[in-house]
N, C-alpha and C positions, 0 to 999 in steps of 0.2 A: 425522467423517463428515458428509459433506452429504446432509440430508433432502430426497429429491425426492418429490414429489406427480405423478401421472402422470393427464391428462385426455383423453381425447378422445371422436369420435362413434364411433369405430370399437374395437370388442373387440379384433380379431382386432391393430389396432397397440396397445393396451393392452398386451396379453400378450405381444409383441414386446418391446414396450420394459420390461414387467416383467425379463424373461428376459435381457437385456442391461444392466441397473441390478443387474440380483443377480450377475454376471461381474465387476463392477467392484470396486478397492478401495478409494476412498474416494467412492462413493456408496451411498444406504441408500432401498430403496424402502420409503416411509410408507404409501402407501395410490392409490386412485384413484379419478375418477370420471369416469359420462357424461355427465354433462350440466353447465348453470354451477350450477344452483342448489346441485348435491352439490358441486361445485369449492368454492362458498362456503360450506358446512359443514367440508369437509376441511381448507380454510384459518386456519378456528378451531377443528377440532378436531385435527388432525395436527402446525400450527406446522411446517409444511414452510421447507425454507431454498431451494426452487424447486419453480417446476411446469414441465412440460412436458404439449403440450398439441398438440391440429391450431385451426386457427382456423375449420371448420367448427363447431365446437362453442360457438365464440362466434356467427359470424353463424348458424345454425340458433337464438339465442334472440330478436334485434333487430339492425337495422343497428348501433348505438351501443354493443353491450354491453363487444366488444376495447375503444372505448376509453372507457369508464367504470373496468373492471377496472384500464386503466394508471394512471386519473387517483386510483382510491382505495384502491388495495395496493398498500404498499411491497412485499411479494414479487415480486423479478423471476421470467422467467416465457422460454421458450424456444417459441417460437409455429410448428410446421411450417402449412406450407400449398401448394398444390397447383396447378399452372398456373394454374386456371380460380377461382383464390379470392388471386393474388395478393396482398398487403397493399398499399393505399393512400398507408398514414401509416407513421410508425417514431418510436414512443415511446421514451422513455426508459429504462427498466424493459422493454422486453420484443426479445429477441434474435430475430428473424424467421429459419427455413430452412427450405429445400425438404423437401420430404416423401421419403424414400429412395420405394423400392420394397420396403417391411417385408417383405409377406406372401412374396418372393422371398428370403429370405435364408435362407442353409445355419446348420450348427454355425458353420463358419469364419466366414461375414459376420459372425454375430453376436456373437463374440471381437474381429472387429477392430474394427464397429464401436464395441465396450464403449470401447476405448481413445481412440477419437474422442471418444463422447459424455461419456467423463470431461471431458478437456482441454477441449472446449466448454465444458461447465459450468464448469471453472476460470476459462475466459478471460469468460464471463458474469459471475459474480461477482466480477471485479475492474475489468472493463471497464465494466461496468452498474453497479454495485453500487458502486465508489467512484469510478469517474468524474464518472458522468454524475447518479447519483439523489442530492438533496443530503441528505434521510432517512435515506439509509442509510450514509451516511458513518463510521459511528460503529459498524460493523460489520470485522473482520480475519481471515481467515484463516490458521488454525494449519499447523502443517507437515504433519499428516496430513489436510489440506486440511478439515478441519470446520469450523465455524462458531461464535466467540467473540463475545463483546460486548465492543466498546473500553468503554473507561472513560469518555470522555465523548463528548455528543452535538455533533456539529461541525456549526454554525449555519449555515453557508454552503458554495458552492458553489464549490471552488478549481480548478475546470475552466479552464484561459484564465489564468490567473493568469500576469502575468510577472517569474516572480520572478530576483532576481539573482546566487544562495551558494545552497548547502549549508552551513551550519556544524554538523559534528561534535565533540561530544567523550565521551572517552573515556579509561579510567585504566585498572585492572585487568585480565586478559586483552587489551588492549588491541593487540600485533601480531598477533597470529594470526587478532581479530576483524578489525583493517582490511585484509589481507591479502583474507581472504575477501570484507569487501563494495568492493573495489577489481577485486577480479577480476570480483563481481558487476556493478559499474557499468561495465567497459568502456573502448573506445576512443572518443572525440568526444562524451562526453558534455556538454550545453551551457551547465552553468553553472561557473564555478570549486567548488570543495570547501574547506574551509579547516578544518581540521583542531585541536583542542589536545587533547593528548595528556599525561597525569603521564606524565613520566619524567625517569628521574633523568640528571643532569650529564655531558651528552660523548657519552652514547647517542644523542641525536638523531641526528646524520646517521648513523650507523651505522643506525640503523630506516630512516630513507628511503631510502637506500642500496639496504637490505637490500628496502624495500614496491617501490621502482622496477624492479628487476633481475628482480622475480618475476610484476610486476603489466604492463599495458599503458598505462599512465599517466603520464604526466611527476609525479614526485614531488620537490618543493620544499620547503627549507627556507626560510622566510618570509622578506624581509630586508624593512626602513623604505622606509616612501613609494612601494611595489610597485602596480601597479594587477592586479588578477589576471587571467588569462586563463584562459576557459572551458574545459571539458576535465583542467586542471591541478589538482593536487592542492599545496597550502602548509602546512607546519604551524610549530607555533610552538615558535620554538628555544625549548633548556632554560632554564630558570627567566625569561624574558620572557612578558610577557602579550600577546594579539594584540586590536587595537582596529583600529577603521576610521573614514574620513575621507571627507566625501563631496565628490564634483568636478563640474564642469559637467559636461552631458550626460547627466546619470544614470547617471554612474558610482559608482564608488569605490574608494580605495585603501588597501590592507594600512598599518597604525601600530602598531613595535615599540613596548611601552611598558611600563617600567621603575616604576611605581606598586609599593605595597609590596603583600605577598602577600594575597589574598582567602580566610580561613580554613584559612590557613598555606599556599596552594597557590600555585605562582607558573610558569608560565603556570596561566589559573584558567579553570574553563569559564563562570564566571558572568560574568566579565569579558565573556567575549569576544562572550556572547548578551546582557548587559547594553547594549555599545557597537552590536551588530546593530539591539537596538530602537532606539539614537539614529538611527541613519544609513541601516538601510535599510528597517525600521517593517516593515509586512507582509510585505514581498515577499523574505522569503527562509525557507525549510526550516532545522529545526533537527532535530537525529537525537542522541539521547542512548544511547550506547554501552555493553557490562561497564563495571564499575568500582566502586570501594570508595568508601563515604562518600556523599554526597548533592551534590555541585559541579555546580551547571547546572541545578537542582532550580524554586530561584528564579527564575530569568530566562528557564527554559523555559516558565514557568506567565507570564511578564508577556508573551513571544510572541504565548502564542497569545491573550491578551487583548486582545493588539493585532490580531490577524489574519495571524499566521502560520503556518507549517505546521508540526506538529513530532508528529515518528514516538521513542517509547522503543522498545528493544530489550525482548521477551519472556522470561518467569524463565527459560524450558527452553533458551534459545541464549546464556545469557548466562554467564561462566564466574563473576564475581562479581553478584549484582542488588543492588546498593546503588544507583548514580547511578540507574539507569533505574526503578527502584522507586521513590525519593526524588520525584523527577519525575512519574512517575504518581499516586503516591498526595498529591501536594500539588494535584493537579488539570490538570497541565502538559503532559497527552497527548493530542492529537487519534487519534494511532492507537497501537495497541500491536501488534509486529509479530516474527516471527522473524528473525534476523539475514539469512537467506538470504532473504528475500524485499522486505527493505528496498531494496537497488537498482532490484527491478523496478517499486516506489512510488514511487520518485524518478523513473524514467523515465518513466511515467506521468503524474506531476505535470507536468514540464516539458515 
């Protein structure tokens, strides 16, 4: 559940908006208040995961208070305001809307509202909340949309970033999960995906095959000396390891490579986010999949040392938690995330 804090000058939208936060299923009304000074009590004693608020209730304290609040609370915060109180500025942490006409609304408004004001708050806290605030990066949303703490605090701000892969990998449960986050991720999406996958001998294109025909995505089987194209998906044939090689221009291109097995696994996920940090250092996403044993553990954690991006899969979506555990628990997680919600983090990033 997402804890919301409800502020304003006005009672009568108080109780509005209490009345439509208690409709809803994954918001949880905490508490509220009128004025800032109770706002800043409720914020340390409630530990809400947002407020909502009118912005009369900031400038009735000083012209400066709205942005003082944005510049020393990380809680974001959903600001209504009213023709004649427009907002100036547009901080980072705080999502500016019009004010409805509350005290006008029926049973029904207030039903359909509910569903509005859920999905708002969803797209606030992911749009605010890991976009833009670099603080709160280190915050993920579970699937019954409450409020988790990642594992670690991610020091910088990967807003603008131009990175150039996705590199996944992935062992156990492994079709059924890329299935799902290939449907998640779409048509045109703009970076290549590159994929390694344990499976055993001859499967391979029978899985791509099988990911192409279900998915909307070009699915490739990787061949030597390939330069990838954005949108497309490559993964790495049975028992070769996938490495990269960098080319003028800021490119680079796909390198089959035949090296002996990386703790008996041959394609290896370590290999392949090992070769990532030679040649393309920050600028690319790593996403650590199901899967048995701890492969990608290592080289997830020198990623993000370097300044990359990398998302593990969560215990409850994950059909084995061995890699993406291995990986988190070695320190190797900027984010930790449900399966189903991993594409729309990748779109995001990019």
């Amino acid at each position: 559940m997402i804890r919301v804090l409800v502020a304003g000058s006005s009672a009568v939208v108080r109780s509005v908006l209490k009345e439509i936060i208690l409709k809803t299923a994954k918001l949880e009304w905490v508490g509220e208040a009128a004025s800032y000074g109770a706002l800043k009590d409720g914020l340390s004693q409630q530990n809400p995961d947002i407020v909502i608020s009118d912005k009369n209730l900031f400038d009735s304290e000083r012209p400066s208070t709205l942005s003082d609040y944005s510049h020393t609370t990380q809680v974001p915060a959903i600001i209504y305001y009213t023709p004649d109180a427009k907002p100036y500025f547009t901080p980072q942490n705080i999502k500016f809307v019009e004010m409805p006409e509350f005290i006008n609304f029926s049973t029904s408004k207030i039903s359909e509202y509910a569903e509005y004001l859920e999905q708002l708050i969803m797209d606030v806290k992911c749009s605010v909340v890991f976009g833009n605030h670099p603080s709160a990066l280190n915050s993920s949303l579970n699937e019954d949309g409450s409020i988790s703490q990642a594992l670690q605090v991610v020091s910088k701000n990967y807003k603008g970033r131009k990175f150039k892969a996705v590199l996944v990998g992935v062992s156990t449960g492994g079709p059924g999960a890329l299935l799902e986050f290939l449907k998640g991720i779409g048509k045109n999406f703009p970076l290549p995906i590159i994929i390694t996958q344990h499976i055993d001998s001859f499967f391979d294109k029978n899985l791509i095959t099988w990911l192409g025909s279900e998915s909307t995505i070009p699915v490739h089987l990787a061949e030597n000396n390939v330069r990838p194209l954005p949108g497309h998906v490559y993964f790495a044939p049975s028992d070769v390891h996938i490495t990269f090689v960098a080319y003028p221009e800021n490119t680079f291109n796909i390198i089959l490579n035949h090296d002996a097995p990386v703790n008996f696994l041959r394609p290896s996920v370590d290999k392949m986010f090992e070769s990532a940090a030679r040649v393309l250092g920050a600028d690319c996403i790593a996403v650590v999949l199901t899967g048995m044993g701890a492969d990608g553990a290592k080289e997830c954690l020198h990623l993000k040392q370097i300044g990359a991006y990398t998302i593990t899969q969560d215990k409850a979506s994950s059909v084995i938690y061995g890699m993406p555990k291995a990986a988190y628990e070695m320190g190797g997680s900027c984010e930790v995330l449900p399966l189903n919600q991993i594409p729309q983090r990748l779109w995001s990033l990019v």
